[in-house]
C-alpha atoms as one frame of an Amber mdcrd trajectory, in Angstrom:
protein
 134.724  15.651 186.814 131.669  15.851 184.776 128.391  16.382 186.548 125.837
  14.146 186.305 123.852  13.232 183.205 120.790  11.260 182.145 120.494   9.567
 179.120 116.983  10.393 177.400 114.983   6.979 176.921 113.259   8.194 173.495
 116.663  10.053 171.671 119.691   8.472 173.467 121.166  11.624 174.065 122.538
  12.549 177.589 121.219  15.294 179.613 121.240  17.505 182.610 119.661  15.731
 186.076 117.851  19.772 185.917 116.867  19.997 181.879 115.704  16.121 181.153
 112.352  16.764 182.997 111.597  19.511 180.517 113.411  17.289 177.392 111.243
  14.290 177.605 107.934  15.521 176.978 109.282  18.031 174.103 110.944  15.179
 172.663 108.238  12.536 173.219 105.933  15.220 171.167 108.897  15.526 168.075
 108.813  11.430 168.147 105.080  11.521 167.842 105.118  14.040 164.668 107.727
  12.111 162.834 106.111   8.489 163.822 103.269   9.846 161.939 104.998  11.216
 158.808 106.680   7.831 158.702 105.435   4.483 156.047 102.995   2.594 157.738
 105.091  -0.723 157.795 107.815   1.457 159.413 106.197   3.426 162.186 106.871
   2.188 165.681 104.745   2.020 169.056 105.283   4.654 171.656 108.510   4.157
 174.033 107.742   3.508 177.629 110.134   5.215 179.942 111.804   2.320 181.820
 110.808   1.142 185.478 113.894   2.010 187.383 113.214   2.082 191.641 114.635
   4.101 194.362 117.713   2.323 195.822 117.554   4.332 199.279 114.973   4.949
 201.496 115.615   8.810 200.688 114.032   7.951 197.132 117.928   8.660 195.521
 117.697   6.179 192.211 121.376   4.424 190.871 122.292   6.559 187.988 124.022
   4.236 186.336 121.210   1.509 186.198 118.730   4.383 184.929 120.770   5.364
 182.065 121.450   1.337 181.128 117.435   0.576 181.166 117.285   4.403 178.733
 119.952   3.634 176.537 118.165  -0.055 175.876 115.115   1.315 175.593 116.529
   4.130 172.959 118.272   0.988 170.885 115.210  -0.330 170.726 113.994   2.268
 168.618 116.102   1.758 165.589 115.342  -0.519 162.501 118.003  -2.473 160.372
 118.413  -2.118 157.042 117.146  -5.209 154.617 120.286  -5.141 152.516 123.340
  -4.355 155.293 121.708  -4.629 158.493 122.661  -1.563 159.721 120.733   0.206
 162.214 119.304   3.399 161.576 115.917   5.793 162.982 113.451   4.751 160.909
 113.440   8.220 159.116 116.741   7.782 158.661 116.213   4.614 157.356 114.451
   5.156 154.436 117.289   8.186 153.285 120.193   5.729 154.113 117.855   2.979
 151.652 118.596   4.989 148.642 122.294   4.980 148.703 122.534   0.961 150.383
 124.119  -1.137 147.992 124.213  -4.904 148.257 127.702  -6.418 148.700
């Protein structure tokens, strides 16, 4: 059995219960530098970190429902492409622009 793991609310990417405390804010600060090297009409507001409460008394949250509300919130974060509606980061975006073809 795996052990368990939290999905990051800015990247998507699962982590640690231990090591996501210390990846949020280092990733919040890389989302912040490359929202500001980004096109103006592409650059996004900041992600809030979904409201998620305690199911038990003991203050123990449902895993499962926290790493739903992350995941939607990291989805959230991508842009589709004008010509095939993909959805990409929005620095991807612009490199995945200059190979898009229309069908």
């Amino acid at each position: 059995r795996r052990p368990p793991a939290v999905i990051c609310y800015i990247c998507g990417r699962e982590y640690g219960t231990k090591s996501i405390s210390i990846h949020e804010p280092q990733c919040l600060k890389k989302w912040h530098q490359e929202n500001d090297l980004l096109p103006k009409h592409l650059r996004r507001s900041e992600p809030k970190k979904p409201e998620v409460s305690p199911i038990q008394a003991k203050g123990f949250y449902d895993l499962d429902s926290l790493n739903e509300a992350a995941w939607i919130s990291a989805q959230k974060q991508l842009v589709p492409c004008d010509i095939c509606g993909r959805t990409f980061l929005p620095d991807r975006l612009i490199v995945h622009q200059q190979s898009c073809k229309p069908k």
